[in-house]
Each structure stands twice: as structure tokens, then as C-alpha cells.
Chimera marker file (.cmm) of the C-alpha trace (Angstrom):
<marker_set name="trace">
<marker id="1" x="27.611" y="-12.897" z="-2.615" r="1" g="1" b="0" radius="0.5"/>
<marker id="2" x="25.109" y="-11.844" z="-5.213" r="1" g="1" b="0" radius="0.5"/>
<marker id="3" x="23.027" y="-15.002" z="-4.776" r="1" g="1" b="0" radius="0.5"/>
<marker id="4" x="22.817" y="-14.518" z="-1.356" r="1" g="1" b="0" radius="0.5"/>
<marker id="5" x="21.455" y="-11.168" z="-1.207" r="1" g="1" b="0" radius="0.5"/>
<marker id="6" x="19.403" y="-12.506" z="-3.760" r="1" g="1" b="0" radius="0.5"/>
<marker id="7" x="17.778" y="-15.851" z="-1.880" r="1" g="1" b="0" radius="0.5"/>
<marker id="8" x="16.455" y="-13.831" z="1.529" r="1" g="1" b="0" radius="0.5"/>
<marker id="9" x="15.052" y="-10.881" z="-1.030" r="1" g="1" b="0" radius="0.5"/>
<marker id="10" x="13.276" y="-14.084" z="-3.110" r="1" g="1" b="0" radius="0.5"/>
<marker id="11" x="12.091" y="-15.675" z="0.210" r="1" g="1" b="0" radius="0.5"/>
<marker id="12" x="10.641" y="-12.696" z="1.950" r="1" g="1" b="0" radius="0.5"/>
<marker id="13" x="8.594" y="-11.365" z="-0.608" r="1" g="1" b="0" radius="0.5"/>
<marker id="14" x="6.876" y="-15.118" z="-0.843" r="1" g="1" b="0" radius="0.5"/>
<marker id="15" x="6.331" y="-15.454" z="3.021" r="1" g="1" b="0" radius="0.5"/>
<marker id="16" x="4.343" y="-12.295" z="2.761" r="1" g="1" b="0" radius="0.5"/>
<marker id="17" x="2.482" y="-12.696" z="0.106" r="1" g="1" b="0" radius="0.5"/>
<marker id="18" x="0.997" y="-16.194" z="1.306" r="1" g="1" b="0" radius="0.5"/>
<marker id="19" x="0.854" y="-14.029" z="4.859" r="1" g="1" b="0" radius="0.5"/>
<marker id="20" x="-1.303" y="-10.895" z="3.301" r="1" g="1" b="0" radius="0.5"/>
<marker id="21" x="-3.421" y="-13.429" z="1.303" r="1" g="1" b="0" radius="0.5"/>
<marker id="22" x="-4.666" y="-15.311" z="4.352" r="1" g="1" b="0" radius="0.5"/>
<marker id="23" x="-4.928" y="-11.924" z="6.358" r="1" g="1" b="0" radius="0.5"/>
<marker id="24" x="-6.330" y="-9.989" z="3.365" r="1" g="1" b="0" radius="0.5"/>
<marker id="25" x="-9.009" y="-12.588" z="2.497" r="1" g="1" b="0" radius="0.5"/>
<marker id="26" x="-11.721" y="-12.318" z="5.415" r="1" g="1" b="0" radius="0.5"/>
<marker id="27" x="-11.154" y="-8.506" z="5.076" r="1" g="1" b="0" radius="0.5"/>
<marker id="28" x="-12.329" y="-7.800" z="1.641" r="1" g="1" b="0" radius="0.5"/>
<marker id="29" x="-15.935" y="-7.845" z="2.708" r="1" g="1" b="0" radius="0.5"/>
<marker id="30" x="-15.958" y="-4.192" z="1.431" r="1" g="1" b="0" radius="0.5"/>
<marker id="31" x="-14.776" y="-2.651" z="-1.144" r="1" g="1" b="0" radius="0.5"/>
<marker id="32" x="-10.746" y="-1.651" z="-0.322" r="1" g="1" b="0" radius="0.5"/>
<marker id="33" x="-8.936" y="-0.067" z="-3.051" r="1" g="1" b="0" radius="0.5"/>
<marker id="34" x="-5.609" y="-0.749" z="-0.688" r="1" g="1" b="0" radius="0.5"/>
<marker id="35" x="-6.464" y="-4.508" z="-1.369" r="1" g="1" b="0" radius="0.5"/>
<marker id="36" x="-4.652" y="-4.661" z="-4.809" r="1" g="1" b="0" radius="0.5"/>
<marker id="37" x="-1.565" y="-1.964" z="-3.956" r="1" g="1" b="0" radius="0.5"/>
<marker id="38" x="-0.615" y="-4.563" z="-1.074" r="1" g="1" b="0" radius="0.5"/>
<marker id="39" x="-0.088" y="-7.414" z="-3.101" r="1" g="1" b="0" radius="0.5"/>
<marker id="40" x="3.209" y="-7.439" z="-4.871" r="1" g="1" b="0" radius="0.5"/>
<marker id="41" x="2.580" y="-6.880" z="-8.586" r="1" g="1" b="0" radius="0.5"/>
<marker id="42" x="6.022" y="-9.921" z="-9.422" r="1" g="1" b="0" radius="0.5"/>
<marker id="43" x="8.855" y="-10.687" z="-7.198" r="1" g="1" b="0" radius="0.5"/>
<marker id="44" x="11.382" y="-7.886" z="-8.545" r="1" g="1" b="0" radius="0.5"/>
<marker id="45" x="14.244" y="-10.269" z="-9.493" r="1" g="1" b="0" radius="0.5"/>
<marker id="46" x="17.764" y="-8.827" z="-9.933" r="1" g="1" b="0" radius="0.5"/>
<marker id="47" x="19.378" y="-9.029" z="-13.661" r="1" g="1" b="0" radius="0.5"/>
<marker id="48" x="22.747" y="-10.854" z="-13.110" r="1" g="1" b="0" radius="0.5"/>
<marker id="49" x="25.096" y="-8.848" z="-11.629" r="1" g="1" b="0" radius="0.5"/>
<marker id="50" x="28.536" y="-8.326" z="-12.474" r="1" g="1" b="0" radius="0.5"/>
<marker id="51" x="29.495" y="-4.836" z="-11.061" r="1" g="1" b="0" radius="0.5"/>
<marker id="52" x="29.282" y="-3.038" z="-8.282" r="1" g="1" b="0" radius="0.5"/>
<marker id="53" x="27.529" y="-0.548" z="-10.781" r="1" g="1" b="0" radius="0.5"/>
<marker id="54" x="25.222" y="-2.493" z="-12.104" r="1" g="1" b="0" radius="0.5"/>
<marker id="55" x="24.089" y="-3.791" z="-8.244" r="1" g="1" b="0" radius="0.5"/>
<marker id="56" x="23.795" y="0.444" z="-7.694" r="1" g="1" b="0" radius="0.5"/>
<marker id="57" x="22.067" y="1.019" z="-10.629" r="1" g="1" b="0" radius="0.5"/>
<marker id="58" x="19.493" y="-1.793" z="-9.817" r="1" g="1" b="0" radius="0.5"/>
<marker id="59" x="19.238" y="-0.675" z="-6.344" r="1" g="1" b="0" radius="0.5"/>
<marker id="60" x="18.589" y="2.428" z="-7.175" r="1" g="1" b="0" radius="0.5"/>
<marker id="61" x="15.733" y="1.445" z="-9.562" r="1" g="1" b="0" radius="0.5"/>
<marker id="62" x="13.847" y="-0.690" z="-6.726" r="1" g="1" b="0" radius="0.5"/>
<marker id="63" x="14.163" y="2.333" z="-4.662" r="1" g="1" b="0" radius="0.5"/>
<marker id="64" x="12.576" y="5.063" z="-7.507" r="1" g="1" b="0" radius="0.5"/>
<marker id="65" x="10.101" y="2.062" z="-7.782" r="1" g="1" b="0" radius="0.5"/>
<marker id="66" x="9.117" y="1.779" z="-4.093" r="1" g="1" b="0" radius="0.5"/>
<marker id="67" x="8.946" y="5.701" z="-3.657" r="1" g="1" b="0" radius="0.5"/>
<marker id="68" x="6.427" y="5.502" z="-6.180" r="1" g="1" b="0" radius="0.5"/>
<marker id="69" x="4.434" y="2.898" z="-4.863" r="1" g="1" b="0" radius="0.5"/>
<marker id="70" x="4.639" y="4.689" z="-1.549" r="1" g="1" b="0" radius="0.5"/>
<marker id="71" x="3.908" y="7.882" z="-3.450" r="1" g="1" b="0" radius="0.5"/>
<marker id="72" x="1.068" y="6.387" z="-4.993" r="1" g="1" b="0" radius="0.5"/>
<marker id="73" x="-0.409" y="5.359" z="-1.396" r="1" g="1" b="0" radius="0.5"/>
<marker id="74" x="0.006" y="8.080" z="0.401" r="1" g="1" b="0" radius="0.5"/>
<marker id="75" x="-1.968" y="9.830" z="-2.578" r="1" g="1" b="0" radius="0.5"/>
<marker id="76" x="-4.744" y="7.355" z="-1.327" r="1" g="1" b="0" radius="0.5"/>
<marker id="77" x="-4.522" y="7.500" z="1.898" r="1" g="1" b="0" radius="0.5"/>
<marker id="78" x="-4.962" y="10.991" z="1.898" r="1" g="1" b="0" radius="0.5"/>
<marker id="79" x="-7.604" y="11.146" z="-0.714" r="1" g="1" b="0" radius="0.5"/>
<marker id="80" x="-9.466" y="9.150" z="2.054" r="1" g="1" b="0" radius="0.5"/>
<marker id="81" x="-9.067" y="11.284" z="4.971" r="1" g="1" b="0" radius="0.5"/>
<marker id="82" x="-10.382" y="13.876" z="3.033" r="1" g="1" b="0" radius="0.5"/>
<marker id="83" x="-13.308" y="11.753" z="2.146" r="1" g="1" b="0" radius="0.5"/>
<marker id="84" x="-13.605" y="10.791" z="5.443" r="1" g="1" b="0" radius="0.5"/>
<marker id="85" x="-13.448" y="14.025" z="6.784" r="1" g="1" b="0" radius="0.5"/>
<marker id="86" x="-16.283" y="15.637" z="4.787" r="1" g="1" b="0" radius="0.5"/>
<marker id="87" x="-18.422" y="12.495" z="5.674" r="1" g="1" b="0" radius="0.5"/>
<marker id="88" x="-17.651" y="13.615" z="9.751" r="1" g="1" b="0" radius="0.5"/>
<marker id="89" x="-18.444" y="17.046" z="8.956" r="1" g="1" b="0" radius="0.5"/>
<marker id="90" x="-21.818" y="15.992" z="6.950" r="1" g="1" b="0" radius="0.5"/>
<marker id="91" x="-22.636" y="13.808" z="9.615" r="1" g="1" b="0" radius="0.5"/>
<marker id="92" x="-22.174" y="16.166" z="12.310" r="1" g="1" b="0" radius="0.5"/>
<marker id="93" x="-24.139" y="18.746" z="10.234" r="1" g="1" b="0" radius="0.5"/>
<marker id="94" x="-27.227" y="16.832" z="10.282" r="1" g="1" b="0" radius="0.5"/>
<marker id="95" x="-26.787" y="15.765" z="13.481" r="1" g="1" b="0" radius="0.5"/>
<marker id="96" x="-27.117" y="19.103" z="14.216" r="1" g="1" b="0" radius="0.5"/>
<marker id="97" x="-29.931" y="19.793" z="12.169" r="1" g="1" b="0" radius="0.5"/>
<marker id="98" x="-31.763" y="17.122" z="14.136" r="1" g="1" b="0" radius="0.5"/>
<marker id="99" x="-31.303" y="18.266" z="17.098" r="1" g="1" b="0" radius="0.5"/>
<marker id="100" x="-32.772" y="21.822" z="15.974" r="1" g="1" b="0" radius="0.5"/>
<marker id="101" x="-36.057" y="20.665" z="14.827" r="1" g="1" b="0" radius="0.5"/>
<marker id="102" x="-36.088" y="18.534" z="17.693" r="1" g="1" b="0" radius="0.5"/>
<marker id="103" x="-35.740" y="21.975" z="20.014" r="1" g="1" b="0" radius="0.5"/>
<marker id="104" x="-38.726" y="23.796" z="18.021" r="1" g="1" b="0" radius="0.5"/>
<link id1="1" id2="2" r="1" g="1" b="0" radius="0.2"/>
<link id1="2" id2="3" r="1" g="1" b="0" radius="0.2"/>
<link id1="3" id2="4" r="1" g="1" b="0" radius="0.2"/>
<link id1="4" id2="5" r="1" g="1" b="0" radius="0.2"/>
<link id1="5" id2="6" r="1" g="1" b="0" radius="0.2"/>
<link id1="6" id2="7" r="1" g="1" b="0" radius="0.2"/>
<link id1="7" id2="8" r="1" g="1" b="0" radius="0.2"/>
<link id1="8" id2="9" r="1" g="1" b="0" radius="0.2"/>
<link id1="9" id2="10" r="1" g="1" b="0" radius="0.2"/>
<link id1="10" id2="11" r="1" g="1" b="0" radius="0.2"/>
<link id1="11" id2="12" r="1" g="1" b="0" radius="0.2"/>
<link id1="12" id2="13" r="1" g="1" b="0" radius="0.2"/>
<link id1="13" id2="14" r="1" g="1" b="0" radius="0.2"/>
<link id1="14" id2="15" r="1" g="1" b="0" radius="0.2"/>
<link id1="15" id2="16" r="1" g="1" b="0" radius="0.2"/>
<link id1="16" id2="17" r="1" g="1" b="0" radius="0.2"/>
<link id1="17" id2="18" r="1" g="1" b="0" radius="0.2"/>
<link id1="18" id2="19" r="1" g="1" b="0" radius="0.2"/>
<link id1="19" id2="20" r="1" g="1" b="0" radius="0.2"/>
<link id1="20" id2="21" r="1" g="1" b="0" radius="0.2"/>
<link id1="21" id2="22" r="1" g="1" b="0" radius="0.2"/>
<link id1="22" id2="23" r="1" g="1" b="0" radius="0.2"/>
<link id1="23" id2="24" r="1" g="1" b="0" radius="0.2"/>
<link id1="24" id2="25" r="1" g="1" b="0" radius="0.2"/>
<link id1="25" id2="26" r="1" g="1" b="0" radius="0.2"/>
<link id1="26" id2="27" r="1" g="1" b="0" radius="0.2"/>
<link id1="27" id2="28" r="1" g="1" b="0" radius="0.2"/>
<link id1="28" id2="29" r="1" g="1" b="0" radius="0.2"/>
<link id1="29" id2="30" r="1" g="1" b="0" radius="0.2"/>
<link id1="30" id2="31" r="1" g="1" b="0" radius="0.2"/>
<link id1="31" id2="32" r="1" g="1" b="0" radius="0.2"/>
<link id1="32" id2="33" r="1" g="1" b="0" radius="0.2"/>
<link id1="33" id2="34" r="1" g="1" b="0" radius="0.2"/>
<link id1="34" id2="35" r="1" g="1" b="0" radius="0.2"/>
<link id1="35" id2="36" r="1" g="1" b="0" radius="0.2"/>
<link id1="36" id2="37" r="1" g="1" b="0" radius="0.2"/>
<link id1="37" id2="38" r="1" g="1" b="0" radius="0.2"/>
<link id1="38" id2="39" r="1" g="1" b="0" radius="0.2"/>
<link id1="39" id2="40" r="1" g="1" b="0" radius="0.2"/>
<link id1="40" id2="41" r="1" g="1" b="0" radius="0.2"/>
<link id1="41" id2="42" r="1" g="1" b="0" radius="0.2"/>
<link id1="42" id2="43" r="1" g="1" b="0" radius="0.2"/>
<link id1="43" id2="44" r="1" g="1" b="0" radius="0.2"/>
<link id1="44" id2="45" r="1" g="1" b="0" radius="0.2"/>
<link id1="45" id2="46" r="1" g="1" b="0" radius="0.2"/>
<link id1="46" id2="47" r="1" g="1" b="0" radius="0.2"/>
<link id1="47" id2="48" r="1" g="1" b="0" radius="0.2"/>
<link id1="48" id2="49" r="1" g="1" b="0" radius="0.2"/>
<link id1="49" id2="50" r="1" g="1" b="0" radius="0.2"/>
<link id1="50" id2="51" r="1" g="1" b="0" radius="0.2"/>
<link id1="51" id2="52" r="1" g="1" b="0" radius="0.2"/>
<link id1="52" id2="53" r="1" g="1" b="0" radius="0.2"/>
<link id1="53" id2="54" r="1" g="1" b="0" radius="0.2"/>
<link id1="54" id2="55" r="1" g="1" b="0" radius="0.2"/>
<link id1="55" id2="56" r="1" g="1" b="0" radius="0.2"/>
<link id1="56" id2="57" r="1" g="1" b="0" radius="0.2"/>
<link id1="57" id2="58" r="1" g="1" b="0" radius="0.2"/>
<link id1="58" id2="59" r="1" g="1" b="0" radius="0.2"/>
<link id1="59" id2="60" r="1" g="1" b="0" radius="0.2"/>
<link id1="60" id2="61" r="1" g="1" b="0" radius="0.2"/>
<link id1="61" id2="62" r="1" g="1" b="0" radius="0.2"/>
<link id1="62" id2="63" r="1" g="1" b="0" radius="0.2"/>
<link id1="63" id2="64" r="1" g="1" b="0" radius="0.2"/>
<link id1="64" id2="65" r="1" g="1" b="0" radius="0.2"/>
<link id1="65" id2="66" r="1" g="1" b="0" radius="0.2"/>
<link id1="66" id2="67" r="1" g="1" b="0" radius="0.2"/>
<link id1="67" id2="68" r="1" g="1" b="0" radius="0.2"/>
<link id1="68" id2="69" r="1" g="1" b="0" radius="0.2"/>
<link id1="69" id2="70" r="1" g="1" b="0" radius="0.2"/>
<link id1="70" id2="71" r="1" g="1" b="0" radius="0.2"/>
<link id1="71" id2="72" r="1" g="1" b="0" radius="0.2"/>
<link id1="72" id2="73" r="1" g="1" b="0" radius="0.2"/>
<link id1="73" id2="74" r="1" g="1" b="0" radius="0.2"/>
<link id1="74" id2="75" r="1" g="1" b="0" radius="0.2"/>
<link id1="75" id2="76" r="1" g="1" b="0" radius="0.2"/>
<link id1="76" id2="77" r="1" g="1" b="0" radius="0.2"/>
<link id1="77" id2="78" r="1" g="1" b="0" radius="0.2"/>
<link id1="78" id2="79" r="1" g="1" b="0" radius="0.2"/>
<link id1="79" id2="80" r="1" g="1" b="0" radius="0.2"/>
<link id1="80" id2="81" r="1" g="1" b="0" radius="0.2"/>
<link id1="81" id2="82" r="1" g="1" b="0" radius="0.2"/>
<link id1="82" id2="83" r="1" g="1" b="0" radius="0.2"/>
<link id1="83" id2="84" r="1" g="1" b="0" radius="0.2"/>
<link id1="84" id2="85" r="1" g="1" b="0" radius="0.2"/>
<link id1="85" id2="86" r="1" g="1" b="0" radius="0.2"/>
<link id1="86" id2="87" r="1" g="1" b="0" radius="0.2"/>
<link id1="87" id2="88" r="1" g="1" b="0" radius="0.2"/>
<link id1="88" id2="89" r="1" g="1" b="0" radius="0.2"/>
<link id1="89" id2="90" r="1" g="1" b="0" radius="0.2"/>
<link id1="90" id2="91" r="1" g="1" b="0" radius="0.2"/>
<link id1="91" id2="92" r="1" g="1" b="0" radius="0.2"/>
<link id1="92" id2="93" r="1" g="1" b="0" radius="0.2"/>
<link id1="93" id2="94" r="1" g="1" b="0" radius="0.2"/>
<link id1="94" id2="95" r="1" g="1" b="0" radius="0.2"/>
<link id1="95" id2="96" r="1" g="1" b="0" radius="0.2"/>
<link id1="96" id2="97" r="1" g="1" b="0" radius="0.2"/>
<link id1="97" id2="98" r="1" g="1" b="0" radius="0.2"/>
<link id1="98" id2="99" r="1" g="1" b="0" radius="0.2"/>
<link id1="99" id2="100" r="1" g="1" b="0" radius="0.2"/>
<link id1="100" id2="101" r="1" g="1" b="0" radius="0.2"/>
<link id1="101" id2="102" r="1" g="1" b="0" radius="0.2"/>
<link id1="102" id2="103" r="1" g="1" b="0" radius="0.2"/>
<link id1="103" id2="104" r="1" g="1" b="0" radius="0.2"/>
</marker_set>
């Protein structure tokens, strides 16, 4: 049952990969610091498996490991809105400004 669980965990993470290399390629024309986070690091293989334990215990270790990835992302993601958001408010700031001397 192990190898199973095993063989569609294998296969998915290789469909993507070749999937967000061919989407991921004509995209990189900038520079993304989400490029490198979204492809996987090594196929997380499972150590062999005798227990129902041991299957918990590994579980439970590519879940602490995928909380921090997503941990680590949202830190980005948010990092950018901030970014983002001072950019908008720098923007809108000289668009302002513009429009001032423009008036006098």
C-alpha cells in the first residue's frame, strides 16, 4: 500500500515540474524572486515504511516542511505588497505634484 501512495506522490511532483519549467521560462524576463521558491528543491521521497508511526511521523514532517515553505512565501508576498504599495503612493504623490505646478 506504501508503494502506491508512494508512485502518484513520485509522478505528480515530475508532471509539474516539466509543467512550471515550460510555463516559468518565457516569464523570467524580469527579475522574480518567486521563480526559484516554485521549483521543487528534490522530490521528497518517503524512507521505507514499516509502521503506521513511522508513515505519521513522515507525514507530519512534509507538512512542518510545506508550512514553512508557505510561511516563507507569504513572507514574500507580503514584503511585495508593501513595496508595491509605497511605489502607488509615490506615484500618486508626484502625480500630484504635477498637476500643482501645472495649476500655477
Amino acid at each position: 500500500m506504501s508503494a502506491t501512495i508512494t508512485q502518484p506522490a513520485t509522478t505528480v511532483p515530475s508532471t509539474s515540474t516539466s509543467t512550471s519549467a515550460s510555463v516559468s521560462a518565457p516569464t523570467q524576463s524580469h527579475t522574480d524572486p518567486f521563480a526559484a521558491s516554485t521549483k521543487p528543491e528534490k522530490a521528497v521521497q518517503p524512507p521505507d515504511i514499516s509502521s503506521p508511526h513511522q508513515l505519521i511521523d513522515w507525514v507530519d514532517t512534509v507538512l512542518g516542511q510545506l508550512e514553512s515553505r508557505f510561511d516563507d512565501m507569504n513572507g514574500q508576498v507580503t514584503s511585495r505588497m508593501n513595496e508595491m504599495s509605497s511605489r502607488i503612493d509615490a506615484l500618486e504623490s508626484s502625480i500630484q505634484a504635477t498637476g500643482n505646478n501645472n495649476d500655477a
